[in-house]
N, C-alpha and C positions, 0 to 999 in steps of 0.2 A: 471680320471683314471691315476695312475703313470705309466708313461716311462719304460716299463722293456724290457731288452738285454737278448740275449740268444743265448748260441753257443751249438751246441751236438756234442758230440767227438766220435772219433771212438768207443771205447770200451763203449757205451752206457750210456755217462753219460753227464751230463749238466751243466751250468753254470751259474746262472741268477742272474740280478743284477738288484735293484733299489734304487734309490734316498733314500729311505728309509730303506731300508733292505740292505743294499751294497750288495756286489757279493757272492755267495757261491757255491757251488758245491751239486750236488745229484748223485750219482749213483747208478748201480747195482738194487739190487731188490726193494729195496725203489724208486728208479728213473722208476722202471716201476708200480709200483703202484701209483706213484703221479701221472705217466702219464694216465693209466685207469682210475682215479680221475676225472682227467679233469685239469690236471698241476694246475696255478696259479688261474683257474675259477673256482675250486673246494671248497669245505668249507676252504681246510687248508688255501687257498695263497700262500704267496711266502715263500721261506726259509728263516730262520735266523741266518743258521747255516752251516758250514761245517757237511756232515754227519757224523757223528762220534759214537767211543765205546761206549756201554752201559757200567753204571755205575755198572755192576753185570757181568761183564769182558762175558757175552753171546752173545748178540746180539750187533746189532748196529742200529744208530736212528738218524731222522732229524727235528728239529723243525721247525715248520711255521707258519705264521703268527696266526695263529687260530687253533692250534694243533699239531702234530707229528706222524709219520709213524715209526714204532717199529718194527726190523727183527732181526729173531732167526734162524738159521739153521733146527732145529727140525720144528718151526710153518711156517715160511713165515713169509712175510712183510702184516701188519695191520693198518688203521690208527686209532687215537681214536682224538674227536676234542669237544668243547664245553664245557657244562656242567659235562657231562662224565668224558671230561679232565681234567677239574677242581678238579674233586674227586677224580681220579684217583693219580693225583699230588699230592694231600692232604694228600697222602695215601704211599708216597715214589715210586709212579711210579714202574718201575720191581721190585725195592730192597723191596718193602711191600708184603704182606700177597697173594696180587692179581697176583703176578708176571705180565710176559708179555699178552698183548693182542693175542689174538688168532682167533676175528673176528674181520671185521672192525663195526664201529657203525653203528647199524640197527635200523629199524623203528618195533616196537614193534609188536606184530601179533593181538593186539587189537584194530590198526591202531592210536593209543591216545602216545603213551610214543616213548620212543628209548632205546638202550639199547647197550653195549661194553662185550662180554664174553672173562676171562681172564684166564688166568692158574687157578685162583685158586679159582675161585667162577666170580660175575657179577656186572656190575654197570649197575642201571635200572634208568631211570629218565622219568615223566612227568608234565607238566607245573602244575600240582594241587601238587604233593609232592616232587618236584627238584630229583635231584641225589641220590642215595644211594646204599650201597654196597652191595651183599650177598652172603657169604662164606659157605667153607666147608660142614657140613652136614645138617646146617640148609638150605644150597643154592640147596643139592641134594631135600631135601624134598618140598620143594616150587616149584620145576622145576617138580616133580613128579605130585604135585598140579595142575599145567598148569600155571606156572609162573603167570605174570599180569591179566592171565584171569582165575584165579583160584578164587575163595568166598576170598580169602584172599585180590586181586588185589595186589595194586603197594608197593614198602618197602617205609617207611616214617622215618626212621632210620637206621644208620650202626647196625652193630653186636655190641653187645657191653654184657660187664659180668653180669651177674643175681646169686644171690642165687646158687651155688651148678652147675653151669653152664656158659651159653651166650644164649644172645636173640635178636630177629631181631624182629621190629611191624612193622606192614602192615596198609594199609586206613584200612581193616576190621576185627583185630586179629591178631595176635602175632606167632611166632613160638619159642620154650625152647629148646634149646639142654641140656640135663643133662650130667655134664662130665662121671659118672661112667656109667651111662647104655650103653652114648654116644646114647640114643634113643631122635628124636626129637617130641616133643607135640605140637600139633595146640592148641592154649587160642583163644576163641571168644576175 
């Protein structure tokens, strides 16, 4: 296990440094959500960053070793880490379609997957169909469904355009947003 230093300052914030990551700073609401974590013993690790402005001039965020912690005035501080984070990144992080996190990542309520809910829809992942993302109205109707535990289960694809609309598939069928009705169809 690497060597890590650590001072805490008055105004609630920290400094940590190792061999590997050099020194950075956390504070404020992120510094106490890392700390409810479990600081360095939690998924993220250690920082690799100064906290710093979000790149959508909103919040501000910390990256670490195995993810980042994301705070908006409006939400709070969230972390999102792993695979999730992987998509989520993929996906322009706050400046995409998902905006900021709004929960931290949870364990899916079918006890099988995990899952990150964002501003603007959700990134759901389990070890049979990875990551993937679901937005807007096709994301209200799936959630309507019972998300992963719905006939449909887990998404096996982002959204993506269809014919006359966008479509999301699932392990068991499909959901169609049509632009003009804006109504969404379950496809077996």
């Amino acid at each position: 296990m690497p060597r890590a230093d650590s001072d805490l300052f008055q105004n609630g914030g920290s400094i940590y440094w190792t061999p590997d990551t050099g020194a950075h700073e956390v504070h404020g609401a992120i510094h106490a959500k890392w700390s409810a974590l479990g600081w360095e013993r939690s998924p993220l690790g250690y920082p690799l960053i100064d906290e710093s402005p979000c790149a959508d001039g909103i919040g501000r965020h910390g990256h670490f070793q195995n993810g980042s912690i994301y705070w908006t005035p409006s939400n709070g501080a969230f972390e999102v880490h792993g695979a999730i984070f992987a998509e989520w990144a993929a996906m322009s992080w706050e400046q995409g379609v998902l905006g900021h996190p709004i929960t931290d990542e949870q364990g899916a309520l079918d006890g099988v997957g995990r899952y990150g809910h964002f501003q603007g829809g959700s990134i759901y992942w389990s070890p049979e169909t990875g990551a993937h993302e679901v937005q807007g109205d096709i994301h209200a109707r799936w959630a309507s469904l019972g998300y992963e535990r719905s006939t449909l289960g887990y998404p096996i694809s982002d959204e993506y355009d269809a014919p006359g609309g966008r479509r999301s598939d699932f392990q068991h069928g499909s959901l169609v947003w049509d632009a003009q009705t804006r109504v969404v169809t379950v496809l077996p």
